[in-house]
C-alpha positions as CSV (number, residue, x, y, z in Angstrom):
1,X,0.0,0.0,0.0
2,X,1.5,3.1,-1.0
3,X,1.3,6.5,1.7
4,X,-1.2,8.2,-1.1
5,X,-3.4,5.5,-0.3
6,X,-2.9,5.3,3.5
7,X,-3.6,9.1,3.4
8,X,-6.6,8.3,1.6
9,X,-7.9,6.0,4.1
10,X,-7.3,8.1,6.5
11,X,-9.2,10.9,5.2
12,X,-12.0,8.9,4.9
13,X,-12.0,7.4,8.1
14,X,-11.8,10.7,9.6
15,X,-14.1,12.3,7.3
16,X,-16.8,9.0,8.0
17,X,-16.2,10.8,12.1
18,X,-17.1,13.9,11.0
19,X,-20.2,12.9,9.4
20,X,-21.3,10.5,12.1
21,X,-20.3,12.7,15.2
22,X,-22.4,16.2,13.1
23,X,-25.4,13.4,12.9
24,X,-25.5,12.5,16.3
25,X,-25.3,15.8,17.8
26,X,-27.9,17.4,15.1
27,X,-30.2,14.8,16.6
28,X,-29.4,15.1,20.4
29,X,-29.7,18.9,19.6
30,X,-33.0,18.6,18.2
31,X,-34.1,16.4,21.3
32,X,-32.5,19.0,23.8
33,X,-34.7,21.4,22.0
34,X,-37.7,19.7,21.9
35,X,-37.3,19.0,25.5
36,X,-37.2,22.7,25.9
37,X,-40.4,23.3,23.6
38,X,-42.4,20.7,25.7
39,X,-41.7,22.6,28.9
40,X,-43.1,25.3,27.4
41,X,-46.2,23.8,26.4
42,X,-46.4,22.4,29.7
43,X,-45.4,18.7,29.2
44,X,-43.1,16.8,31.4
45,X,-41.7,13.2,31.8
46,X,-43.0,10.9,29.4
47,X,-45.0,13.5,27.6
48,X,-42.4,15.7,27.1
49,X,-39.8,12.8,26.0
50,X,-42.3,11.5,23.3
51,X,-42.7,15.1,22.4
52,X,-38.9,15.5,22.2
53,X,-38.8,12.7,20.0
54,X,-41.3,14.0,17.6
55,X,-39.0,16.8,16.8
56,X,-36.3,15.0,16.3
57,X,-38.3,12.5,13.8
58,X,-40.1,15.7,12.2
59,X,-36.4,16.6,11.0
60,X,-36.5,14.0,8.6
61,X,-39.4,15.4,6.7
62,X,-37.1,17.8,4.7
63,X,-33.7,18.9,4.1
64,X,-32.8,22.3,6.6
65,X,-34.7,23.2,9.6
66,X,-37.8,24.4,8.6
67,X,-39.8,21.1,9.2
68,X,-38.8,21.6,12.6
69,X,-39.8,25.0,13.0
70,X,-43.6,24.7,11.0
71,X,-43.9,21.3,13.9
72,X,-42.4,23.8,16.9
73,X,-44.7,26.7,15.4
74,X,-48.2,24.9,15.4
75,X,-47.7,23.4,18.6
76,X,-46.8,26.6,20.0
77,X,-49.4,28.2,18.4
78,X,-52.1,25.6,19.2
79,X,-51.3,26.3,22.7
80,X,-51.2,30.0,22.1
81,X,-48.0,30.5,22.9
82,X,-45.9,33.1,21.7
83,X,-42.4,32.5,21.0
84,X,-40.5,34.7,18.2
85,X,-38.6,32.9,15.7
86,X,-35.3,34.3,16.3
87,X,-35.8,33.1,19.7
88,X,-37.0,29.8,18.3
89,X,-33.9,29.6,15.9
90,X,-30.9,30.8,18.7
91,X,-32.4,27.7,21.3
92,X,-32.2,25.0,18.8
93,X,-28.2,26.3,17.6
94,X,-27.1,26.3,21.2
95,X,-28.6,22.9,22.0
96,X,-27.1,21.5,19.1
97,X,-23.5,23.0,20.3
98,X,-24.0,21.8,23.3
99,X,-25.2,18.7,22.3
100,X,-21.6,18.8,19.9
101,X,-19.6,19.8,23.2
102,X,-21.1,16.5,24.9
103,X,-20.5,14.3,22.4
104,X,-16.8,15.1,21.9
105,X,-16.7,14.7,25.8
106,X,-17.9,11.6,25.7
């Protein structure tokens, strides 16, 4: 095996990582932040898990973030809830950097 291909390997293995580790930690961000949404709309324990699971599932509906924002939204709105969009969008970043800063910790 020559280094060109080693190096190749390598890159892939690494890049594989990367992909894995920005999957997980998209998903555990979008729990976090369902977790957060439920306690607004006044669900805890199992409610608000099943709830947080919902949000991660309704980010496989599209590509991007909007399919969890028009889920977030109606709920919200259902419940009459206000809750701005920019607020909406700067909660579901940070869980998902912290949700990042766990997983590299782990």
């Amino acid at each position: 095996m020559t280094t060109f291909d080693e190096r190749e390997r390598t890159e892939e293995t690494r890049y594989k990582h990367n992909e894995e580790l920005a999957f997980k930690a998209r998903n555990r961000g979008n729990r976090l932040f369902g977790m957060w949404v439920a306690e607004r709309l006044g669900l805890s324990g199992e409610a608000a898990d099943s709830y947080a699971k919902d949000v991660v599932t309704a980010d496989f509906a599209s590509p991007g973030d909007d399919d969890i924002f028009t889920k977030v939204r109606a709920d919200l709105a259902a419940k009459s809830i206000d809750v701005s969009d920019h607020l909406l969008q700067k909660h579901l970043q940070e869980f998902r950097d912290v949700a990042m800063q766990q997983l590299k910790t782990e």
